[in-house]
Each structure stands twice: as C-alpha cells, then as structure tokens.
C-alpha positions in Angstrom: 3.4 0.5 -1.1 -0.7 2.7 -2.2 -3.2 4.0 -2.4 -4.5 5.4 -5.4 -6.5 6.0 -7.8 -9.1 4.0 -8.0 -7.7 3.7 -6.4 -5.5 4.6 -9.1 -8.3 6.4 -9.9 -7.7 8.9 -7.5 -4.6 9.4 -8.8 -5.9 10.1 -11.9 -8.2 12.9 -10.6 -5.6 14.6 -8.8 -2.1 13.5 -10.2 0.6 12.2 -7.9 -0.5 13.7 -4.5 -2.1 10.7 -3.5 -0.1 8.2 -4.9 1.0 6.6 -1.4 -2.3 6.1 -0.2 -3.1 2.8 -2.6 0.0 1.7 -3.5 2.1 -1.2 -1.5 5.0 0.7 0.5 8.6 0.6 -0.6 9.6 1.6 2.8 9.1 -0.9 5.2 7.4 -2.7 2.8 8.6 -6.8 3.3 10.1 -8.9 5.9 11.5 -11.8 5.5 13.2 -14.8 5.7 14.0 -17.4 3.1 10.9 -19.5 2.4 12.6 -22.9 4.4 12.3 -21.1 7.4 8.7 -21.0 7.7 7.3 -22.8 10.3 4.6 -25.5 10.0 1.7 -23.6 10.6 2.3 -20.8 8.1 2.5 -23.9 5.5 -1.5 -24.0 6.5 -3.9 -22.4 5.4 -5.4 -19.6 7.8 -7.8 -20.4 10.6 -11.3 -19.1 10.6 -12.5 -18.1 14.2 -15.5 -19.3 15.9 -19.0 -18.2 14.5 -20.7 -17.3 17.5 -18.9 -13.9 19.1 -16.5 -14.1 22.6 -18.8 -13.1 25.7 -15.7 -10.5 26.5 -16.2 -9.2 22.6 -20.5 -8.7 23.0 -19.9 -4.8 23.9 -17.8 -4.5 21.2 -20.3 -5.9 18.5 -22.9 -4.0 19.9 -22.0 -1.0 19.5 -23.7 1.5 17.5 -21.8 4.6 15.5 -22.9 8.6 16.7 -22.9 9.2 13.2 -22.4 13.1 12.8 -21.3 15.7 10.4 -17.4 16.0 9.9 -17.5 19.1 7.7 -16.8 17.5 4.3 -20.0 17.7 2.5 -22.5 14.6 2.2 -20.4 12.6 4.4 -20.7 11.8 7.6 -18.0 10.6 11.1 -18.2 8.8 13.8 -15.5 6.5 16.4 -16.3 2.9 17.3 -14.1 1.1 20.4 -12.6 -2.2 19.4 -10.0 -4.1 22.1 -6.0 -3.3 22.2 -5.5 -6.9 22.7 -8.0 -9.2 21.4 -6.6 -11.8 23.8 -7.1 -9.8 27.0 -10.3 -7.2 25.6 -10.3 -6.0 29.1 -6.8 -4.5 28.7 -8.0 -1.3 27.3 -9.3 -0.1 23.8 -8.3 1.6 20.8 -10.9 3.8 18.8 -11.4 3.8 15.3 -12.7 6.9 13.0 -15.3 5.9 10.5 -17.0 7.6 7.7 -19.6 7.3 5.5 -21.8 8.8 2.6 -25.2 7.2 2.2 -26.8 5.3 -0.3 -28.4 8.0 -2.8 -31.3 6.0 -4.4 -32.8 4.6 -6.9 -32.6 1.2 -6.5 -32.5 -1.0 -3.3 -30.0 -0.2 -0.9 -27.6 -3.3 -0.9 -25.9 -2.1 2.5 -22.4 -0.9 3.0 -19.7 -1.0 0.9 -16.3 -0.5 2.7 -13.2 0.5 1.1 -9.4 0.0 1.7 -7.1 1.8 -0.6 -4.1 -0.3 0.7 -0.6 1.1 2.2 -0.1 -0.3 5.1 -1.4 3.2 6.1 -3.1 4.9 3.7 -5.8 7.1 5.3 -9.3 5.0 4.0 -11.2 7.8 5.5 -8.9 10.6 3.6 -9.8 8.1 0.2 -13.5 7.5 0.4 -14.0 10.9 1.4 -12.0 12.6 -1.7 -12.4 10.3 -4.4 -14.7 6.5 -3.8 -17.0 8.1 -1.9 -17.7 10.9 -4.8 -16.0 8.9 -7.5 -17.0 5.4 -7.7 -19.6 4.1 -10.4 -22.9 6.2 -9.7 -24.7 3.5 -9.8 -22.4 1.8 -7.4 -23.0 4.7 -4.7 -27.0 4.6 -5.6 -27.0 1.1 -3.9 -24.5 1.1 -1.3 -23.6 3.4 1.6 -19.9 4.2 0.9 -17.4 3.4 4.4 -14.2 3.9 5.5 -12.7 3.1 8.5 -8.8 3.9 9.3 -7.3 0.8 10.9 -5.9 1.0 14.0 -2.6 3.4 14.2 -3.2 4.7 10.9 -4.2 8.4 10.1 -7.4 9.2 12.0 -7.7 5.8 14.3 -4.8 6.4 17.1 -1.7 7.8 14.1 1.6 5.9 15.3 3.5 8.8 15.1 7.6 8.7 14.7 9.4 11.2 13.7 8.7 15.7 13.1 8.9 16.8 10.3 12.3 17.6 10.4 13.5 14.6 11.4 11.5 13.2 8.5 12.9 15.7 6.5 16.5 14.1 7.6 15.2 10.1 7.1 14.5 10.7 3.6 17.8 12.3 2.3 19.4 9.3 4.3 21.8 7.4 1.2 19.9 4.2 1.3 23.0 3.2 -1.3 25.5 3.3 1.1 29.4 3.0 -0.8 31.4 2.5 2.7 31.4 1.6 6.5 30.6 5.4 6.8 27.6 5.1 5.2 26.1 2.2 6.3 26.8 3.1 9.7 24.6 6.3 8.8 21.8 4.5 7.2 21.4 2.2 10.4 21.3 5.0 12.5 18.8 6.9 10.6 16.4 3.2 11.0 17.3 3.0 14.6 16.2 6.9 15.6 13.1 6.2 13.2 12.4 3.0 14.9 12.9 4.3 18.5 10.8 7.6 17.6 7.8 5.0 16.6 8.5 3.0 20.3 8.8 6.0 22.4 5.3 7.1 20.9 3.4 4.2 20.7 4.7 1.4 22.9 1.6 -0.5 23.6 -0.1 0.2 20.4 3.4 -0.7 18.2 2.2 -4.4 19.4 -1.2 -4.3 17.7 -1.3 -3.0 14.7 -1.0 -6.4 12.7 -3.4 -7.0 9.7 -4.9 -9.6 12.0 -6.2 -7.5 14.2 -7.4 -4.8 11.6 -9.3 -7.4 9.7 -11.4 -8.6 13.1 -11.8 -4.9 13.8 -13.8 -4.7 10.4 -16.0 -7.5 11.8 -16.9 -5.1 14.8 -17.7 -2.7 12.3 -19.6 -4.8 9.8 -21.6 -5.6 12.8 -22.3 -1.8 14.0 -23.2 -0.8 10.8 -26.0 -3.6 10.9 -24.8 -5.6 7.9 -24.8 -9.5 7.8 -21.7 -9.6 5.7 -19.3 -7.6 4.4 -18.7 -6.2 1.3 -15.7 -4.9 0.6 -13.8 -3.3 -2.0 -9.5 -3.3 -1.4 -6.7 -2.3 -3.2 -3.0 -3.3 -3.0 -2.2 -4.3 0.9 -6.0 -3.3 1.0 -6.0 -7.3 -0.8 -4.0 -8.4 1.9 -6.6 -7.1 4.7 -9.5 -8.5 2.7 -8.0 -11.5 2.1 -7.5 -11.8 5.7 -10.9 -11.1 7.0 -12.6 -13.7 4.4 -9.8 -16.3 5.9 -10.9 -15.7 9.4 -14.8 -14.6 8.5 -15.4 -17.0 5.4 -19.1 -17.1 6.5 -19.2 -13.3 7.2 -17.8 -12.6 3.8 -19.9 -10.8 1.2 -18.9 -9.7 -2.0 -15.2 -8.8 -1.7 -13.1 -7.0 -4.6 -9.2 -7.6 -4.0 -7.6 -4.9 -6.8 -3.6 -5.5 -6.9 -3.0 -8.1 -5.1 -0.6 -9.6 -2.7 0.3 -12.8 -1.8 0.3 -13.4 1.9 2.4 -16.9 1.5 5.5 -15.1 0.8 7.9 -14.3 3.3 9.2 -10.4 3.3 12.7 -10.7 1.6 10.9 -12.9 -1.0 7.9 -9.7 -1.1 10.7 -7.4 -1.4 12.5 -9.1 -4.5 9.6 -9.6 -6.1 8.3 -6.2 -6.0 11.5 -5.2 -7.6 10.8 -7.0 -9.9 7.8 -5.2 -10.7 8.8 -1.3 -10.3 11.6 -3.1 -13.3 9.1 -4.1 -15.3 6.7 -1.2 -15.2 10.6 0.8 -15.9 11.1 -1.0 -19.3 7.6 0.1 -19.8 8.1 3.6 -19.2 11.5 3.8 -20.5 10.0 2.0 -24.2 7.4 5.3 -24.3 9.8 7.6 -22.9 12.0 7.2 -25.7 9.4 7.4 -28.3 8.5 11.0 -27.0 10.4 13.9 -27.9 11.5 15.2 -24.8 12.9 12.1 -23.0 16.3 12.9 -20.9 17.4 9.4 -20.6 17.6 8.4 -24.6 16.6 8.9 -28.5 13.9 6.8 -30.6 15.2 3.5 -30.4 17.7 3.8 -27.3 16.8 0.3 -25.6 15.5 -0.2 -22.1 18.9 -1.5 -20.9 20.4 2.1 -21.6 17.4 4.1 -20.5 18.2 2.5 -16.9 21.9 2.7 -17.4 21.5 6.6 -18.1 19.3 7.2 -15.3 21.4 4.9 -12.8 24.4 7.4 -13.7 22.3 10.3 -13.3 21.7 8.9 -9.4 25.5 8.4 -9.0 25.8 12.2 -10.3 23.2 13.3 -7.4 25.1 10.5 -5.1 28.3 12.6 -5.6 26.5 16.0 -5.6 23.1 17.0 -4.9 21.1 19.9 -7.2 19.1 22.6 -6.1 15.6 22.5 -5.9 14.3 26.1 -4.6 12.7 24.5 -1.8 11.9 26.5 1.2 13.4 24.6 3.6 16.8 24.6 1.6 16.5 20.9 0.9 18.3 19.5 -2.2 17.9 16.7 -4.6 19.5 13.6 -3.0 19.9 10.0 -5.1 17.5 8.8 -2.5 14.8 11.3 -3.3 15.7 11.2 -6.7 14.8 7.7 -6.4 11.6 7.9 -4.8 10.1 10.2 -7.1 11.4 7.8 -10.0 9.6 5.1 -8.4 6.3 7.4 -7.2 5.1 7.7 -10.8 5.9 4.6 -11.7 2.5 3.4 -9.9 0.5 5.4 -12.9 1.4 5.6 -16.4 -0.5 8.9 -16.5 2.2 10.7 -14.3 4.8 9.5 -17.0 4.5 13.3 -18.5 5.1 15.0 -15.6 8.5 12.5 -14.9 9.9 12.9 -18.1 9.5 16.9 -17.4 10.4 16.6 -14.0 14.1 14.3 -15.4 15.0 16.9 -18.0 14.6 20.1 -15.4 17.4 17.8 -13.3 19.1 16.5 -15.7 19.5 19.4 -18.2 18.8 22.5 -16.2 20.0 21.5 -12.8 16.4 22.1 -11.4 15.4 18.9 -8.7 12.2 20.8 -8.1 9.9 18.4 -9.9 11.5 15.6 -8.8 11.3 16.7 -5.1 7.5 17.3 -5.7 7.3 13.4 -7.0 8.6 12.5 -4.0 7.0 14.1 -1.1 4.5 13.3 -2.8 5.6 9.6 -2.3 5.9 10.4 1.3 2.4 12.5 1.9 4.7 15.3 2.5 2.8 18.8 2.2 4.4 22.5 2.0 4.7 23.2 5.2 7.2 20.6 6.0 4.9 18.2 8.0 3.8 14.7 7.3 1.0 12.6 7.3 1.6 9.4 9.5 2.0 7.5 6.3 5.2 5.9 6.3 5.1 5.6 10.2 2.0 3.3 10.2 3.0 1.7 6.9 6.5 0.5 8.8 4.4 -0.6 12.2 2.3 -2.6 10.4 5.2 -4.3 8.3 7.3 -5.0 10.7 4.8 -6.7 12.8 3.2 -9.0 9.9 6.4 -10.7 9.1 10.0 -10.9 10.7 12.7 -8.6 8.8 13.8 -9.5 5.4 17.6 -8.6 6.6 18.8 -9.1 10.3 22.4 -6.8 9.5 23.7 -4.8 6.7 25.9 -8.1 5.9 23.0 -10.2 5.0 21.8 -7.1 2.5 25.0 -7.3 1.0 24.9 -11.1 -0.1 21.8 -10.5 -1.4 22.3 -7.3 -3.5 23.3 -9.6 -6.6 19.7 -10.9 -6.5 18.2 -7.5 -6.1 20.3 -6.0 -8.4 19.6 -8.5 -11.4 16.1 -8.2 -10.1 16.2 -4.4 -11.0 19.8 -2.8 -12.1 18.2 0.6 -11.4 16.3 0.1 -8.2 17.7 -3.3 -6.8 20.3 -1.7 -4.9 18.2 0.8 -2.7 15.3 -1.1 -2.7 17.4 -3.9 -0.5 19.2 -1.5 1.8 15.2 -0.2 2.3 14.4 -3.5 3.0 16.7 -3.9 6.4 14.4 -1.4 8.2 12.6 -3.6 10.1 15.9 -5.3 11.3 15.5 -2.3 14.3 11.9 -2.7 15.0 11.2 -2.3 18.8 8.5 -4.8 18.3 8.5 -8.4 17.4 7.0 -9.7 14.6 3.9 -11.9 15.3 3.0 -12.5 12.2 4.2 -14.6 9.6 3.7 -16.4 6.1 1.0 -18.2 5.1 -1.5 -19.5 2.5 -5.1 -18.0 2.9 -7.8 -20.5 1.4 -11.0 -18.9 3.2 -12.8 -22.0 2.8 -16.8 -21.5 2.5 -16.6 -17.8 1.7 -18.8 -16.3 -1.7 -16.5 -16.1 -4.8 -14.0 -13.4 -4.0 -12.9 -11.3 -7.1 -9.3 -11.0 -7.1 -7.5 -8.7 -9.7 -3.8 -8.5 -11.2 -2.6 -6.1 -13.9 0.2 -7.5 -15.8 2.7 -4.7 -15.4 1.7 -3.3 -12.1 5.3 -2.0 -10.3 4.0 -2.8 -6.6 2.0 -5.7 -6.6 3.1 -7.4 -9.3 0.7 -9.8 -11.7 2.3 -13.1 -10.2 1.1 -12.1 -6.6 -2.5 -11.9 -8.3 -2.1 -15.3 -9.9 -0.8 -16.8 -6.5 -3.7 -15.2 -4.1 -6.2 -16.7 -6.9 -4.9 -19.6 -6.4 -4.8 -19.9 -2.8 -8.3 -18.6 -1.9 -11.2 -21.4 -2.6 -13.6 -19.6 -4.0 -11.4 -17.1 -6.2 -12.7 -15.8 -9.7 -9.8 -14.0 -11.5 -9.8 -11.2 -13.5 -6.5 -10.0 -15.7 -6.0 -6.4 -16.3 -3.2 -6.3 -19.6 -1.9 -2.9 -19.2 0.3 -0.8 -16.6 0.1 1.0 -13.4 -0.7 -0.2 -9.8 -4.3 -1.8 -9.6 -7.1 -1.8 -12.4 -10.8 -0.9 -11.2 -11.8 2.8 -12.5 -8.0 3.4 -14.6 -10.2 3.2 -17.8 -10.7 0.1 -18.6 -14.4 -0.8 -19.2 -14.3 -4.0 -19.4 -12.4 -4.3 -15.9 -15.1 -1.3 -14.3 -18.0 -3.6 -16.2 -16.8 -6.9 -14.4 -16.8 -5.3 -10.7 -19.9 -3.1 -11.1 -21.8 -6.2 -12.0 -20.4 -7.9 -9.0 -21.1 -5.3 -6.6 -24.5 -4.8 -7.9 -25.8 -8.0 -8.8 -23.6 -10.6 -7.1 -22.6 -11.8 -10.1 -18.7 -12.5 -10.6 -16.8 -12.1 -13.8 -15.9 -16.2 -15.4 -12.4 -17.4 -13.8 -9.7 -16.1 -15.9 -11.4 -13.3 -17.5 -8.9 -10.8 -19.1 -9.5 -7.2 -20.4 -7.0 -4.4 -21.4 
C-alpha cells in the first residue's frame, strides 16, 4: 500500500491523486505463511555485508551520475547501472533513473537526502519531484540536496509492465468477493493473466526486484553521489527499504527517518490480517465523524460504527448485484470491487473524508458512481485516458518476491475468511481474496521473514500513528523494537504516516534530526 503526502503530505497538496504512491499496497500487498513455518534463519536478525566493496561491484561504486536537466524546473536527471544479479554482476545490468534538486543555501550543505515514499512502487522520482523536493521544510532543502531514485522495475528504473490498459481496466472490476465456483474460478483467472502478463514482460527482471536488492542499489548510489552515509527519509514500505539498507549497511547508515512503518518479521498472511485491521480501525474513525456531519449516507448523529459498516457492506452487496453508472468515457460502471477501493483509497487521509462522504451520497442516493470511480483510479494511478502507471505491476513483483503467498488456493482463503472478516466486517472479505494473488506468481519468492536489528547503525527514527489504515501503529512499535538503535516517535491521530500532515510537534522532532543529528527521546508522542 503508498505514497503520500508527506508523504501524506502530498496528498494533502493535491487530494487523492497520489494517494498510491506512499501508502502500503492492498493489492499484492502480503504473503504469507503462518509464523511456525519460518525457517531458522528468518528467526535471526539480518546480516550485514562485508565493509570493504566486491572487486566485481568496484565499477558499480564508481560510477558517477551525467546529471542533466529533465524539464521539471530546479531539478535535475540522470541513470546509474547497478547488477541484475548481485551474485553473478557480470550477468548484465539494470539502470536506475535518479533525480535531484540541490541544496539552496544558507547554511552548510549536509549532503543528500534521499527519499522513498513507499508502495512497493511508488514512483520516488514522480514524489521528490512534485512535492519533497519543493515541499519539504525549507530549511530541510537549504541543507540537503533532495534525491530520488526509482528502484529497480518501478516507474522510471526498467517499469515491469503487465497488463494495457484495458486489460487493467478488466482486473479491477474483477469480484474479489467471489459468492460461487463461478466466481472464484473468475477471480483466479484474472490473477493468472495478470501474473503471466508481468512474466511474459519481464522474465529476468521478475527475479530481482526484491527489497534486498533495492536497498544495496541505494548503496551504489549513496556512493555516486559522493556521500559517506546515507541519509534517508522513507515512508510506509519506504520503512521497510530503509530498514533494510541499515540491516545490511549498519556502518553506512546516516540519519534515517522510517514514517509508517512495517514490520519485516511478519510473514504475509500475518501482514495482510493486520493491515485489515488497520483500514477497520481508521473505518470506525471515519464512520464516528461521518455521522456527526450532516450529509453522511451511511447513518444519523449517533448511528454507531457497527451500523455505519453494516450500511455500507449492504451498499457493496447492492453494487455486487448491480453495478451504477458512472458517465465514464470508457462506459465503465461502479463495481463492489471499485466501490471498495475507493472506500479504502481515502481512508489513507482523513482530509479526503469530505470528498468520500460526497462521493457515497452521489452513489448511494443519486445513482452516480462517478466520485467513487475517481477515488479509485485514483487508488490505481489510473489517468483519463485509460492508461496506467506501472504501479500495481511493480507493487505485486516486489511482493511476491519478498515473502511466499499468504494463500496457496482459493480453499485456504476460505478457512481463513472468519479471521479476516472479524478482523474487518467491511473489508475482511476482499481484502483476503486480494491476498491469494501471489499464489500465481511466475517467480519464486526469495525472500522471507525476519527480524532486522542493524546492529552498530546511528539511532534510526522510526514513526507509528495510532490510527494509520496501512501500516498500522503495532508494526511501528514492533520495528522499534527490533532495530538496536531505534528512537520512537508516536503520532496520536489518523491517516497513513505523520511527518508534514500538520503536526508540529512530529515535523519539529524530524527537522531537528535531519538538521542537527539530534533524535527526538525514545517514546516521544505528539498529536
């Protein structure tokens, strides 16, 4: 799932359009197994590598970037070559597209700050170059040269690429409820074609995109970019990636900023029931103000929670049954499943609760899905003319490689939709079926669970707001827990991740981190 903002403060700026960039996936989001069937070395803690750099790696690391103008003003582009395979770096290359916008004074220039807005496969290029790179703190982009770099298979670094657009069009009406043999039947077909689509485009690549690899591709470019050690600012599975480098680079890590995080011990059926978890949670918190508005669809002052989500889970069965009209130009209508999506799309951002309450009664009352479509190709990175970003292609690859499937059949999903369902009565249903996506992959996983300590590395600031839908506050408390040298730093209040959503006490804390090195006491909170 994003992303966002501020990553959430993107969002802000521009409303739900870029909501899937920061947030933690849905879609492909989890693998996994029960938590017994973790093998011994994902009980340890992860490895660091060797300090002094592989003679077959030296032309990587010394590289250094072209920089040149890429039309988007103040920034800067350029491509660095890091190896397929990191086992065989004479098996060919991949090449990564970096930007940057340089330190603009006063005040010592602390290096390069580079930034991860999460996904899997958000663009970090697309985010630093319409909102960090323009929007961070001031003083923040006095001292630092703002950098992104798209991991590998993701947007502008080699896009995995899976489906057209109206195939994609197809895979998002898909039921991902399924009531019958039919149905199921349909759903796994629509992951197998999405799958094969992603093999037949990518075959080699499909086996590289792990976090693993990203994170030692950021060492290449910490190392171009002529910095000792990285600092680093991630959000959402952006933690994840962070969290990863400092486990492999503990002596190469710098300050490092993990916004919404997630907790890399958990296998993905355990990721996936959790999350629910949290898009519930923030849904009791939006269905408490919706109520107290006057124009809520789904209830009166005082209607409780319980009956908000009953309300709306019979306005999905309604769609289930019958789609609405939406006035699209391609002729699509309002599904349950895209319905469902653009439920969940504003549930990463309390300020898009407005524009979901409006966008409900238009269905609900007036038999108008337009605004709820919007939500949700929003969701998707979906724009006007029908076409896709590689979003939910890249998000999937990486998924499916970091951990083995939650669900190996549409059986298993079954015995577990009790769990999902009292996890979430309105989204534990779909949110399971989503989760047997990667049972098709036409890549094995090579990743799996496991605790990252990073042993040695400079206190790494990791961040949790209690209601956050995708990454939910426990996942926070876990990585802070699990990472040596962890300060953490409680944001009490909703939405998906907490630096630049308004809080000044949370922007304060960071800011003085980035700038002076200083992190916030263990355990601070703000709201």
């Amino acid at each position: 799932m994003h992303t966002r903002r501020t990553h959430r403060g993107t969002r802000t700026g521009t409303g739900v359009a870029l909501l899937a960039a920061a947030a933690l996936l849905v879609s492909g989001c989890s693998s996994g197994n029960s938590p017994s069937t973790a093998s011994a070395a994902a009980a340890a803690a992860l490895a660091p590598l060797p300090r002094s750099t592989p003679k077959a790696l030296t032309p990587y690391y010394g590289q250094k970037p072209a920089w040149r103008d890429c039309g988007v003003p103040g920034f800067q582009c350029a491509t660095l070559k890091v190896p397929l395979d990191y086992a065989e770096p004479a098996a060919g290359d991949v090449r990564l597209a970096l930007t940057r916008k340089k330190a603009t004074g006063p005040g010592k220039r602390l290096g390069s700050l580079l930034v991860n807005p999460g996904g899997p496969g958000g663009s970090a290029v697309g985010y630093v170059q319409a909102y960090a790179g323009i929007g961070y703190p001031a003083d923040v982009r006095a001292r630092y040269d703002m950098v992104a770099v798209d991991p590998r298979g993701v947007a502008r670094s080699e896009p995995v690429e899976c489906l057209d657009g109206t195939g994609m069009d197809a895979f998002t009406r898909t039921d991902i409820t399924p009531d019958d043999a039919k149905e199921t039947g349909a759903l796994v077909a629509s992951y197998r074609k999405f799958a094969e689509g992603c093999g037949a485009d990518a075959p080699k690549l499909l086996r590289h995109v792990s976090t693993v690899e990203a994170a030692r591709d950021m060492d290449i470019v910490r190392a171009a970019l002529g910095d000792e050690k990285l600092n680093y600012v991630g959000a959402s599975y952006g933690t994840f990636l962070g969290a990863t480098y400092a486990g492999l680079f503990p002596d190469r890590a710098g300050r490092l900023v993990l916004d919404g995080a997630m907790d890399p011990s958990l296998p993905a059926r355990r990721l996936n029931l959790e999350q629910t978890e949290g898009f519930d949670t923030a849904f009791t918190a939006f269905a408490e103000d919706c109520v107290r508005q006057g124009d809520c669809p789904l209830g009166g002052r005082g209607t409780a929670p319980e009956q908000v989500g009953e309300n709306l889970k019979a306005f999905f069965g309604k769609l289930d049954a019958r789609p609405i009209p939406t006035g699209d130009a391609d002729g699509r209508r309002l599904t349950e499943s895209l319905a469902t999506i653009g439920v969940i799309a504003a549930m990463y951002d309390e300020g898009a609760w407005q524009q979901l309450r409006e966008a409900l009664t238009a269905a609900m009352k007036e038999n108008d899905g337009a605004g709820l479509l919007l939500l949700s190709d929003s969701y998707y990175e979906r724009d006007a003319n029908g076409d896709y970003s590689n979003l939910m292609f890249a998000n999937a690859a990486v998924n499916c490689l970091d951990l083995p499937p939650a669900f190996d059949s549409p059986d298993e999903v079954r015995k577990a939709l009790p769990a999902f369902e009292k996890a979430s009565p309105v989204f534990g249903e779909g949110l399971a079926w989503a989760s047997l996506n990667c049972a098709y992959w036409p890549v094995r996983a090579t990743g799996e669970a496991q605790r990252i300590e990073a042993k040695g590395a400079a206190p790494i600031v990791v961040v949790g707001t209690t209601r956050d839908p995708a990454t939910p506050y426990r996942w926070a408390e876990a990585l802070a827990g699990q990472l040596s040298s962890a300060r953490f730093l409680t944001y009490e209040g909703d939405g998906h991740t907490a630096y630049g959503r308004g809080s000044a006490c949370i922007d304060s804390a960071i800011n003085t981190y980035l700038l002076d090195g200083t992190p916030p006491k263990d355990g601070k909170r703000c709201s």
